[in-house]
Structures are given as C-alpha cells and as structure tokens.
MIKOL-749796 format. One record per residue (C-alpha): residue number from 0; z, x, y; residue in three letters. Coordinates in nm, 3 decimals. Each point is the difference from the previous one (the first is absolute). Example, Ala and Ser with C-alpha at 12.3 -4.5 7.8 and 13.67 -1.06 7.14 Angstrom:
<rs>
- seq,w,u,v,type
- 0,0.780,1.230,-0.450,ALA .
- 1,-0.066,0.137,0.344,SER .
</rs>
This chain:
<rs>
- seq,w,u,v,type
- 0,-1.530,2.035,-1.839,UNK .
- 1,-0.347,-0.209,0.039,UNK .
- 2,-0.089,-0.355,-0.041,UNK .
- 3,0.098,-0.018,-0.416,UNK .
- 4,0.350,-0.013,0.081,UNK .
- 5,0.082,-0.312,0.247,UNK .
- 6,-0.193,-0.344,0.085,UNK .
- 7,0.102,0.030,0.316,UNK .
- 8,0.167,0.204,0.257,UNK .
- 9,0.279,-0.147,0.251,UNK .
- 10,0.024,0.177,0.346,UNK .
- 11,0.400,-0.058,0.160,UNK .
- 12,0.312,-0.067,-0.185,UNK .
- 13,0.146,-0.239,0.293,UNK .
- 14,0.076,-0.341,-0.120,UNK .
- 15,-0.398,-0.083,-0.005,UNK .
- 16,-0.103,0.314,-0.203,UNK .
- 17,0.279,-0.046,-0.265,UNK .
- 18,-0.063,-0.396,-0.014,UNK .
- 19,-0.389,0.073,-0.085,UNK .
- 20,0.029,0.234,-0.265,UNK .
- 21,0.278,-0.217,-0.144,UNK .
- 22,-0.228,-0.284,-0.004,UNK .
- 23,-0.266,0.203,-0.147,UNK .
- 24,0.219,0.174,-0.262,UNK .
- 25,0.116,-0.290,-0.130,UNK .
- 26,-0.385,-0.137,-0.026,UNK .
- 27,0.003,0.299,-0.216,UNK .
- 28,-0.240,0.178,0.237,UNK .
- 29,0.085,0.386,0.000,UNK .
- 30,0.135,0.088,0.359,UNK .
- 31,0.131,0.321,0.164,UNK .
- 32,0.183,-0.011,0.338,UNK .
- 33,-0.120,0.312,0.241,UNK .
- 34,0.257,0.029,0.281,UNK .
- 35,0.097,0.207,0.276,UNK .
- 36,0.325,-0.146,-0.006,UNK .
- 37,0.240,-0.143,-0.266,UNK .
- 38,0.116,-0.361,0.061,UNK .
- 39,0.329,0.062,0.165,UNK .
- 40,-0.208,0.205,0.268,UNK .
- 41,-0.233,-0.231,0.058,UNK .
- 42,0.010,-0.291,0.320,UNK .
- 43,0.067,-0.263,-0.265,UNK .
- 44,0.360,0.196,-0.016,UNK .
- 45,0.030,-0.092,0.357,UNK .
- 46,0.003,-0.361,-0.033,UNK .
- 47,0.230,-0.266,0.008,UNK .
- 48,-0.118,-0.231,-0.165,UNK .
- 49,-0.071,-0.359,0.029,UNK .
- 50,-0.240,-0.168,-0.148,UNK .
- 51,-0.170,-0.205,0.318,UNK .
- 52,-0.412,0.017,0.035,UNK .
- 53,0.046,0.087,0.414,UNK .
- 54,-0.264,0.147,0.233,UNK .
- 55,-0.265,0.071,-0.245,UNK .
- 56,-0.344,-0.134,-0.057,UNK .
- 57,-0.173,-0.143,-0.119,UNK .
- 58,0.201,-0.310,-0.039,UNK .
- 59,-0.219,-0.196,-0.282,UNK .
- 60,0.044,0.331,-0.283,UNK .
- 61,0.374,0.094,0.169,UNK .
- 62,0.051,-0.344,-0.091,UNK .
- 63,-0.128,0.018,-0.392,UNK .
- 64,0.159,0.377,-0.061,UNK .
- 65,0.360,-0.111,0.181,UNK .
- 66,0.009,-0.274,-0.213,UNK .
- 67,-0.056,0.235,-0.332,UNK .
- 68,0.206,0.253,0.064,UNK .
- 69,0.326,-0.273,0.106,UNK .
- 70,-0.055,-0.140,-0.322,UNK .
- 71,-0.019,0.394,-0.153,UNK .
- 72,0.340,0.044,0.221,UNK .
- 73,0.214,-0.296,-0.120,UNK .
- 74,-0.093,0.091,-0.374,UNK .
- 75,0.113,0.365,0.091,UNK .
- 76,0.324,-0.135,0.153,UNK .
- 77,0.108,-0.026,-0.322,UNK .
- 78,0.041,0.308,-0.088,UNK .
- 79,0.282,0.175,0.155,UNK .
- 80,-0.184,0.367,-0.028,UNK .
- 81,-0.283,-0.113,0.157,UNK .
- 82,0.146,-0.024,0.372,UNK .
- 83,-0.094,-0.332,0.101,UNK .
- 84,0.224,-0.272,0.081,UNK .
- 85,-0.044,-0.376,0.095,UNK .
- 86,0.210,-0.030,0.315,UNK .
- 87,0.062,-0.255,0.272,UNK .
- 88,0.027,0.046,0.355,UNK .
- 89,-0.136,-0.076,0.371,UNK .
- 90,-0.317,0.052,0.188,UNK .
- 91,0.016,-0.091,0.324,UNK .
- 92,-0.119,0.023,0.355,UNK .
- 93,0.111,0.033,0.393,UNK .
- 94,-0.253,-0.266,0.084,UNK .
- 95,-0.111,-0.334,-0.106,UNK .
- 96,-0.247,0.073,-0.309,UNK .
- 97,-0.202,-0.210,-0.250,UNK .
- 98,0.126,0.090,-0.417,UNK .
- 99,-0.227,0.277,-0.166,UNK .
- 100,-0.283,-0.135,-0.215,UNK .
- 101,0.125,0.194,-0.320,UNK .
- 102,0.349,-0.156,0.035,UNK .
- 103,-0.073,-0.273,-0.219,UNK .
- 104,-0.056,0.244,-0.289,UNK .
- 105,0.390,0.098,0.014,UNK .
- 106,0.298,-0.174,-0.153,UNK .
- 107,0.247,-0.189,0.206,UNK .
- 108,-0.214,0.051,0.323,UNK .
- 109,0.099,-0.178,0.287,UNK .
- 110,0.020,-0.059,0.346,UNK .
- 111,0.365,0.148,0.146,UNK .
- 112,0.270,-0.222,0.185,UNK .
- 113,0.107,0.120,0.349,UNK .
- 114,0.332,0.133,-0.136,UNK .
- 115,-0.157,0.219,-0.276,UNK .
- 116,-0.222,0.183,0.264,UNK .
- 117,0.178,0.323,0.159,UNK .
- 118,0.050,-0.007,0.367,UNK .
- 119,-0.313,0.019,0.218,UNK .
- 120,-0.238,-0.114,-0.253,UNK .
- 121,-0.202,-0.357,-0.020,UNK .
- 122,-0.131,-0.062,-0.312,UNK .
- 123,0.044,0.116,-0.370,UNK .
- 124,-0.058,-0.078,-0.321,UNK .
- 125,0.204,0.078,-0.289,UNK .
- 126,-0.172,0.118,-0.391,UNK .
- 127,0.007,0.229,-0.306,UNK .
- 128,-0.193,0.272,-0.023,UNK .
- 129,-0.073,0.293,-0.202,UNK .
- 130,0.178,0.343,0.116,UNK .
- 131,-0.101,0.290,-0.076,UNK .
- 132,0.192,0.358,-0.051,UNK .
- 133,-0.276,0.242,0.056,UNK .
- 134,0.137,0.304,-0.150,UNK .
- 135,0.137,-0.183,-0.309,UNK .
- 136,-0.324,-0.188,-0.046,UNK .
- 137,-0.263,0.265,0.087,UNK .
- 138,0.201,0.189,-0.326,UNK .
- 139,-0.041,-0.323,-0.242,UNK .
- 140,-0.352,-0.047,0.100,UNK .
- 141,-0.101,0.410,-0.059,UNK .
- 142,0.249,-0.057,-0.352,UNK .
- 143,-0.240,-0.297,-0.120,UNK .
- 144,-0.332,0.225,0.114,UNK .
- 145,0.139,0.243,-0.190,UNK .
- 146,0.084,-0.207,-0.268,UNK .
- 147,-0.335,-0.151,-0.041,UNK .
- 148,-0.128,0.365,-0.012,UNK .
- 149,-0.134,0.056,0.358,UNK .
- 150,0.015,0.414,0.053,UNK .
- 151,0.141,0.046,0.351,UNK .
- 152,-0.123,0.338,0.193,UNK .
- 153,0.120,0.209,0.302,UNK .
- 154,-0.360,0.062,0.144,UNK .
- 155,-0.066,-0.028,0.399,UNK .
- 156,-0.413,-0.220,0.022,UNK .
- 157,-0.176,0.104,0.289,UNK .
- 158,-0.318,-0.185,-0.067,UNK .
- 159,-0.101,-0.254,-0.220,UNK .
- 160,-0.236,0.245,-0.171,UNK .
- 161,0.231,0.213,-0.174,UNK .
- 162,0.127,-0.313,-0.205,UNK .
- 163,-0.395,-0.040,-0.092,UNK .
- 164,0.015,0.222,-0.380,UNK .
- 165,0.345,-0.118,-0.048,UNK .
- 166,-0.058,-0.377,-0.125,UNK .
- 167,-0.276,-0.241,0.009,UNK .
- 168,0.200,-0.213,0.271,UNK .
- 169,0.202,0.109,0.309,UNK .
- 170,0.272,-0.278,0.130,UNK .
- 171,0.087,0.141,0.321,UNK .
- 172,0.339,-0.144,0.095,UNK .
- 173,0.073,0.332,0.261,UNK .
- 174,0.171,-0.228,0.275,UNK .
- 175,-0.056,0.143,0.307,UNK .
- 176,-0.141,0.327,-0.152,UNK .
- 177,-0.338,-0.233,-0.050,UNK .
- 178,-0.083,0.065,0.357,UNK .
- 179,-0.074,0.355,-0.076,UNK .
- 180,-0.089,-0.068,-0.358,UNK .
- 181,-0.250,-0.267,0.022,UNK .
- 182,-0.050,0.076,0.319,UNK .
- 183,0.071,-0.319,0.165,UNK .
- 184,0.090,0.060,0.372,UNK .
- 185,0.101,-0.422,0.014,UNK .
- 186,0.322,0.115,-0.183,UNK .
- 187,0.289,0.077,0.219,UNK .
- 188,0.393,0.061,-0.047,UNK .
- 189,0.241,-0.222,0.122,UNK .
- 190,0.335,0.145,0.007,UNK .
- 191,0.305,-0.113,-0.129,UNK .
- 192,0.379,0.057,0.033,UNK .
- 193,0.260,-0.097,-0.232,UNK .
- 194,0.380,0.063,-0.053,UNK .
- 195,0.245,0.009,-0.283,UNK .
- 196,0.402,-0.068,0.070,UNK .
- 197,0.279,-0.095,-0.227,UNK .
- 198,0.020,-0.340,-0.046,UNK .
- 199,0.303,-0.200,0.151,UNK .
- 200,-0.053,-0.325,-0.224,UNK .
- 201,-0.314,-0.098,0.092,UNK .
- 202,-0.192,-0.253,-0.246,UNK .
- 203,-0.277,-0.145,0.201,UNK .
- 204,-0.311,0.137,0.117,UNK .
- 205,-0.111,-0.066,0.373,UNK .
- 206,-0.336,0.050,0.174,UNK .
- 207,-0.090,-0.061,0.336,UNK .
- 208,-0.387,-0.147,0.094,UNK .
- 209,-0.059,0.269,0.277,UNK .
- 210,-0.321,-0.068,-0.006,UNK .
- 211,-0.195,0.261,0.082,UNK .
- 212,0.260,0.196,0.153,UNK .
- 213,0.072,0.414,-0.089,UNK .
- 214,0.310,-0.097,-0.009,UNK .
- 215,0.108,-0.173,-0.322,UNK .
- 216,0.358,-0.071,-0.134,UNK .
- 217,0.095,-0.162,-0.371,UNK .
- 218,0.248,0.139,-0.237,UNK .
- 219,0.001,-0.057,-0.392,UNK .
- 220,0.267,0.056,-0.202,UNK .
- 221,-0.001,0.255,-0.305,UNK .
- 222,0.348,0.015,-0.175,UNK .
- 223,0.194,0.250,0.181,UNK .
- 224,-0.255,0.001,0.256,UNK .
- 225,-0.197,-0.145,0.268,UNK .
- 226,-0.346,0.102,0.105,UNK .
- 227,-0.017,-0.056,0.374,UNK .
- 228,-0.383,-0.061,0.215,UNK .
- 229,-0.236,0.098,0.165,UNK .
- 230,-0.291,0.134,0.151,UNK .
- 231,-0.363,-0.080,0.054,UNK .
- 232,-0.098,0.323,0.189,UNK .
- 233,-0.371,-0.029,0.020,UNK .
- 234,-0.211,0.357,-0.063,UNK .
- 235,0.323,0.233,-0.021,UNK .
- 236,-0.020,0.250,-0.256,UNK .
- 237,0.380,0.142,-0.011,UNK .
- 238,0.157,-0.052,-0.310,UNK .
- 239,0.338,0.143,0.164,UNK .
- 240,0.260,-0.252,0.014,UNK .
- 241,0.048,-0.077,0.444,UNK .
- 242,0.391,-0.034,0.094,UNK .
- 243,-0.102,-0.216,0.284,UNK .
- 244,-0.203,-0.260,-0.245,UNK .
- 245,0.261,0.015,-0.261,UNK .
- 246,0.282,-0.060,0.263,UNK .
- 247,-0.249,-0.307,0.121,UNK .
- 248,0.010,-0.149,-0.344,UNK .
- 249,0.385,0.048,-0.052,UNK .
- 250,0.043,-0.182,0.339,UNK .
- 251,-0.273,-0.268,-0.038,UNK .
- 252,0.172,-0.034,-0.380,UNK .
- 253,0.392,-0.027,0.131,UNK .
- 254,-0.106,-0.273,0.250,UNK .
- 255,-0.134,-0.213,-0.263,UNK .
- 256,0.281,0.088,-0.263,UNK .
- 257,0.335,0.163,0.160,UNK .
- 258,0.103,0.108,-0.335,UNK .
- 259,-0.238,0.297,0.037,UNK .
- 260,0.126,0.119,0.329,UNK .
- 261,0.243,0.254,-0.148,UNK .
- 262,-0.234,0.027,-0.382,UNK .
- 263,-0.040,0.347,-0.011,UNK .
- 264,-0.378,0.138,-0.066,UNK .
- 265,-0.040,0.204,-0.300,UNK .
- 266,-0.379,0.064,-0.010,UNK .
- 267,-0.305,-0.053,0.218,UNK .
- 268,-0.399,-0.111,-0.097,UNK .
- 269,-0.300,0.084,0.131,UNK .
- 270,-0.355,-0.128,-0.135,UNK .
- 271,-0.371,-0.071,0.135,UNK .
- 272,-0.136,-0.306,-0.038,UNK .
- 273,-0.330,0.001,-0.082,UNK .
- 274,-0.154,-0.243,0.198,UNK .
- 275,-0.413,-0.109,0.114,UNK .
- 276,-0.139,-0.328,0.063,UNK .
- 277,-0.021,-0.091,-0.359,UNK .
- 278,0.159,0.128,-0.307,UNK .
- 279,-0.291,0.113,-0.251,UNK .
- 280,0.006,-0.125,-0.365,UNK .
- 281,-0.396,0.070,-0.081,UNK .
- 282,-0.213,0.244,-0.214,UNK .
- 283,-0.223,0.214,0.145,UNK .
- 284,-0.253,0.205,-0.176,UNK .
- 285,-0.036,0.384,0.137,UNK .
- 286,-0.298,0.157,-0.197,UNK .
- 287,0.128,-0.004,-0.348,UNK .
- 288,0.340,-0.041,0.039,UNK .
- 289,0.122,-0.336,0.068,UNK .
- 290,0.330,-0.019,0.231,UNK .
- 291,0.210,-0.342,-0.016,UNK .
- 292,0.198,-0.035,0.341,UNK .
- 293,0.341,-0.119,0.044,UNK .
- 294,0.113,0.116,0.338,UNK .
- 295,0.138,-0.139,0.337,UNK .
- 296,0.227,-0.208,-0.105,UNK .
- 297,0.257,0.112,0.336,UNK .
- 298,0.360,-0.144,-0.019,UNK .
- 299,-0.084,-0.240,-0.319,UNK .
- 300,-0.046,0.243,-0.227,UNK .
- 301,0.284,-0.160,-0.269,UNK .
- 302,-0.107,-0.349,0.074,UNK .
- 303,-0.352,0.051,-0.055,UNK .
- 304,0.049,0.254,-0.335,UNK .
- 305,-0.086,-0.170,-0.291,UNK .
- 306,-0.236,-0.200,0.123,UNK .
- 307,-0.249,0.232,0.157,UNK .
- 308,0.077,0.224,-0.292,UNK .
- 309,-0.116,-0.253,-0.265,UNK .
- 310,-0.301,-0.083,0.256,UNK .
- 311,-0.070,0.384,-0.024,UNK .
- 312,0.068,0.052,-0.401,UNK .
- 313,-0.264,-0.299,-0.009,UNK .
- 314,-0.245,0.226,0.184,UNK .
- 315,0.062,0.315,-0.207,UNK .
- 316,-0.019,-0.203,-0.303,UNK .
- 317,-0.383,-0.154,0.126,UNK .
- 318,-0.091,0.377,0.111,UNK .
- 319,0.101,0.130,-0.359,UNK .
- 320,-0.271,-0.281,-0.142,UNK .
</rs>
C-alpha cells in the first residue's frame, strides 16, 4: 500500500474523521480511513447530542462552521436513517442571563414565560434544534463513507510519520489521540458523563446554562429513551462509568423533570472531549508530507462537523494542486 492508491489519508473515524472523508469522497478524491477504533468506540459514541456552538473558540470560524453544519443537520433531518431530528425544547438558567448569540439561527426561538420555566430557574428560552442519535448516526455517516468508496482500516498511528508512504495527504482528525500524535501538549481531555434510561413519555429536550460548572444536567429524548447529562471533568482520563456522577446526573435530571425519578437506566457513556484553546482547522507542511488538521473541537464536535470538514476537504483539495 503506497501513495498510488489514495489522495488522501483520514486519521479517526469519530464524527470529524468520517465527516472529512465523506466530504472528500464525494469530491471524488480517493480517501482511506486509518483508525484505532471503529465509530461506535470512538468519543463521538459518547455524545448526546445537540447541536449548540458552546465553550469553544474561536468565536468568528465557530460561528461560520456552526452555521454549515445546522444547515447540513436540518437537510439530514430528513432522513429517518440518518439519526437526526429537528426537536423543540428549553434552555434555561438558575440566574438572570442575556439569550445566546446563535439563538437567532433556530426556529421558533424565544424568550420563555415565567410559567414555562421549571422551578428554581430565571430565564429560558424556548427553540428547535437538531438532535442527534450518536450511535445511529455515527453508522449512516461510516455507510455513506463507505458508499462513496472510502476503505476503512483497524490500524493503531503512533506518529504522524508512519502515515508519510501511505498517501500524498494526511487529515489527522485523532481527537484527543492528536496530543500524542502531533504532539501537541495544548490538547487536553475533558471528561464527560452521560446516561441512558427508558423513556417515561418524554418529548422535549432540556438543558441547563451551568455555565462553567462540572456539573451539567440536560436530557434529550430518543424514542424509547432518554439520554441524561453531564460532566465537564477537566484532565481525567477514566473512561469507566463513576456511580457517584451518574447518580448526580439522575438527581440533578429528576429535579428538573420528575418523570425520570423512577426511569430506570439501561446504559451508561463515557467520552473525552478533546479540548485546547482553539480548535485547529489548518495545513501544515512536515517535510514532504503535508498534514491538514482538524482537531480540538471539545464538546462541539457534531455542531461544528461539516463545516470544519468542508474547511479541511478545501485544504486537502489546495495541497493535492
């Protein structure tokens, strides 16, 4: 296997590595996914997901690639295999608090009355969104790679050398493995917490603005279930689910919504964030090989997909010439 046989090579099949070779497949660029782990292994697996461009910088190209991939989203919505769904719900927040600057961009937002607010909280504002199934989704996005003829390999990448013979570009979409690959030290995990119970009729979505709290608590609606939040556990490495966290989020959860006190939990999530000061869309030349970053994207890694993944196809496509 040497440079004759893909344009480019695609490092991580999370939700970033699968959306860049799809983007580049369909450009009819030939692409080949290397991956330590398949999709459904993967942090991306771990997420929620909501598409909402929080806590990342910075804000002027989080702005342009949110606004991509919810326009990507509400196209996918229509498909039922796809795993994304328009729904509407609540984000709200314990304390007096100014509307987000991306709620404009969402249908139906607006501000919440006092009597659609649960107990103890100030503000809210009401919109549709796009949801996202992770499992269901992270298998129709590796079904399109696949069906736009992207190879996907079991292969552990210690260094960004060994992917120098194998194509003429290197996307490196590794997640928090770029800290070791690349190396970049800057890149850190934030931890994260999530768990599944049966759904007792739940139809809404709700999110709390914790700010910048660990402590984080929202619960979307899947069919028969209910994906309950969270945690933002700065620099823990454990991808072991914690009793104590996941009885926090149940708790946190049941106060909001007392449906869920007696939901029972049928599954529990665990992912790394991969998080630094900015998230890195940007080529970078390394002797011969030339290496097209799309990394650090930390909790927005579905809301910032398609966008940074057609920024980075863009770059592939000006390092092929």
């Amino acid at each position: 296997m040497g440079r004759g046989d893909v344009d480019a090579l695609v490092i991580g099949a999370g939700v970033s590595g699968l959306t860049t070779a799809i983007c580049l497949a369909e450009r009819g660029i030939r692409t080949r996914i290397w991956t330590a782990r398949m999709p459904w292994e993967t942090t991306s697996a771990a997420a929620g997901a909501m598409w909402g461009p929080y806590l990342v910088e910075p804000l002027d190209r989080v702005a342009v690639w949110s606004q991509s991939t919810l326009a990507t989203l509400r196209q996918l919505a229509d498909n039922p295999e796809s795993g994304v769904r328009l729904l509407a719900g609540i984000e709200a927040s314990r304390t007096p608090t100014p509307p987000p600057d991306w709620g404009g961009q969402l249908e139906g937002f607006r501000l919440c009355q006092p009597g659609e607010l649960p107990d103890g909280f100030a503000t809210g504002w009401r919109f549709i969104a796009p949801l996202v199934d992770m499992p269901t989704y992270l298998g129709y996005l590796l079904q399109r790679a696949r069906a736009a003829g992207v190879d996907v390999e079991l292969r552990t990448v210690r260094s960004l050398d060994e992917a120098s013979d194998a194509a003429p570009v290197v996307v490196n979409c590794a997640g928090i493995g770029a800290r070791d690959l690349v190396p970049d030290p800057s890149l850190a995990p934030i931890r994260g917490q999530l768990v599944v119970v049966e759904n007792p009729g739940i139809t809404e979505f709700f999110s709390e603005d914790t700010g910048l709290s660990p402590e984080l608590t929202h619960f979307y609606p899947f069919g028969d279930t209910v994906v309950l939040g969270g945690l933002a556990e700065e620099g823990a490495w454990s991808m072991e689910p914690d009793p104590a966290v996941a009885a926090g989020i149940l708790k946190r959860c049941a106060e909001v919504e007392p449906r869920l006190r007696d939901a029972s939990a049928i599954g529990h999530r665990v992912g790394l964030r991969p998080t630094r000061p900015e998230v890195r869309v940007e080529a970078e030349r390394l002797g011969a090989l030339h290496v097209i970053h799309n990394y650090g994207h930390g909790g927005a890694g579905v809301t910032l997909s398609w966008g940074c993944a057609t920024e980075a196809a863009d770059l592939v496509v000006a390092s092929l010439g």
